[in-house]
N, C-alpha and C positions, 0 to 999 in steps of 0.2 A: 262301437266308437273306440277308437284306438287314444289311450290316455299316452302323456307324453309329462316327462323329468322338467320338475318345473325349474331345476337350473338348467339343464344342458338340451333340453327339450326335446332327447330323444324319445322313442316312444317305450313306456314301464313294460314290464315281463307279464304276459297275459297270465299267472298266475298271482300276479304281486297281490298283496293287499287290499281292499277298501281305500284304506285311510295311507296309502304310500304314496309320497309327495316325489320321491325321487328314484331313479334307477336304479343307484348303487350308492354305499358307504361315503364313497369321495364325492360326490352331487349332495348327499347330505349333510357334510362338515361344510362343502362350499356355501350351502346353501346358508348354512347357519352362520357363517363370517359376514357373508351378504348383508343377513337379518343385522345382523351386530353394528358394523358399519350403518346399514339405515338409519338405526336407531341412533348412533352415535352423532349424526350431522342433524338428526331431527332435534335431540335434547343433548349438546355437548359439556352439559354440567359435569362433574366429576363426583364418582357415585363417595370421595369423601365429605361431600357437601351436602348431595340429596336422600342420602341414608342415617343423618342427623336430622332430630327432631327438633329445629333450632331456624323455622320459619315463620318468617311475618310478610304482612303485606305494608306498604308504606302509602300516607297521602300526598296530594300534591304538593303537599311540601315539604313533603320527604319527613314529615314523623310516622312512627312504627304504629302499627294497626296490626289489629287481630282480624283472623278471618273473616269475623261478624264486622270486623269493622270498626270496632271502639279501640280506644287506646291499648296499646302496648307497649312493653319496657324492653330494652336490650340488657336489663338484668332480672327479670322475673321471667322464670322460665315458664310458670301458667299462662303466660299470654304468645307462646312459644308453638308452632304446628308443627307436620310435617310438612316436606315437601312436596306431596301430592292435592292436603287440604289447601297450601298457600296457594296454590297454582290455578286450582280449579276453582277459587274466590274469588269473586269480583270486585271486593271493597277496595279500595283505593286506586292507585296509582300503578301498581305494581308489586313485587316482592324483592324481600329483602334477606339475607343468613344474616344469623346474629353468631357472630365471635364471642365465646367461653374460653375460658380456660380450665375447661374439661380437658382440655386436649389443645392441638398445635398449630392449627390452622390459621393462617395470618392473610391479610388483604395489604397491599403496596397501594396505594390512589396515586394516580398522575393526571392532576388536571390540564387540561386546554394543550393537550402535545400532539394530536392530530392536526396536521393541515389539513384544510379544505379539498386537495387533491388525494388525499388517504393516505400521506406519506407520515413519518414522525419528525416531530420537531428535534433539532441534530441533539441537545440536552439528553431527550426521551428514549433514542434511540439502543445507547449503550447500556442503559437500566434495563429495557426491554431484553438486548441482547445477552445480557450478564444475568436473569433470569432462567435461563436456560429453556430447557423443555417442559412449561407447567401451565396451568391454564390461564389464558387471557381474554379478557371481555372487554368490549366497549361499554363505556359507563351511559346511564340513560340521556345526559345532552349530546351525545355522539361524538366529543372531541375531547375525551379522557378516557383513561384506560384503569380497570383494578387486573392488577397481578395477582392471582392464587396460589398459595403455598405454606408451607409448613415451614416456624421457628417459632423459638421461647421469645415469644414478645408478649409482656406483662403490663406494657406502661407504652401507651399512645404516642407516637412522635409527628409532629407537622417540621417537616424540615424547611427551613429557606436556603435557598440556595444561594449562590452572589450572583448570578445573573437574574435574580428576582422571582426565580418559578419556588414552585413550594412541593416536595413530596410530603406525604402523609402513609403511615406507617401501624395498621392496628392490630392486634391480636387477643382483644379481651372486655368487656364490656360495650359493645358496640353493635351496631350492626351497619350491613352493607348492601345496598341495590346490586340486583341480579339481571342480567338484561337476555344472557343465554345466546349474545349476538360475538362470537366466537372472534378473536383478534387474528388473524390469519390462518394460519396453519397448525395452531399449538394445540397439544393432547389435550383430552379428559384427565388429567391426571396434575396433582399437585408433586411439586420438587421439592425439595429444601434450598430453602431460601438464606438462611442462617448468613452463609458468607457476603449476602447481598448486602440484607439489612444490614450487619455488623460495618463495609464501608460505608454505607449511607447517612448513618448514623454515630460514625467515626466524628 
């Protein structure tokens, strides 16, 4: 039986390997971009979120749960998992990261700015765009969006706007629904957000 390069699907060197998945050096880098990519459209979390131990699950009404299920705090870090235990729990509703100021990870919330056609509401638009390249998700009712990113934000802001919408602005005692349902095209990767919040909250 003639084995064959599981990317380029030629057939391996009759002396390769057992265990050789690929023909040559460049079929196994390709291959491994491949894996990566997969992996990236399967879980497009941003490994600064899923490599903090700063995971809860939420109920349906969106208070914080522990794995098991019983209450938890968005400042008591013992009621706090990983991101692998929160995931694979059933308790609740969902999962949620909770924001510390161990560090600089900040959540932007924009309520109700998807249209029904998946467009953005014109307001919503230029924040999303002035965010630059960082991660964005649909929030769990499907017509709000949290931006992911990184700024010194110590102190909660809900802003109102004057045409009546309201942004919310967190970075530190809190936590935030995870939904993993990717807002178009944007990285695994959090930006610095700093210049955003700073006019937003001008």
């Amino acid at each position: 039986m003639i084995r064959t390069c599981e990317h380029c699907r030629g057939p391996l060197a009759i002396m390769a390997r057992s265990h050789a998945r690929t023909c040559s050096p460049r079929c196994r880098k390709a291959l491994s971009r491949a894996a990566k990519r997969a992996e990236a459209m399967r879980n497009p979390l941003p490994a600064e979120l899923t490599t903090r131990d700063r995971w809860v699950r939420y109920s349906a009404r969106k208070a914080p749960l522990t794995t098991a299920g019983t209450a938890a705090s968005s400042t008591d870090p013992a009621t706090w998992s990983t991101y692998t235990d929160a995931a694979a729990s059933t308790a609740g509703a969902g999962i949620g990261f909770v924001l510390s100021d161990a560090d600089d990870v900040v959540c932007i919330d924009l309520d109700h700015c998807i249209r029904p056609d998946g467009s953005l509401e014109p307001w919503a638009a230029p924040i999303v765009a002035d965010a630059g390249t960082t991660y964005v998700e649909v929030s769990p009712s499907g017509d709000g969006l949290h931006i992911w990113g990184r700024a010194d934000v110590r102190q909660g802001r809900r802003i109102r706007r004057p045409d009546g919408t309201a942004v919310e602005v967190y970075g530190t005692g809190r936590y935030i629904t995870v939904t993993s349902r990717r807002h178009g095209a944007c990285p695994s990767t959090l930006a610095d957000l700093s210049a955003l919040i700073t006019r937003l909250t001008a």
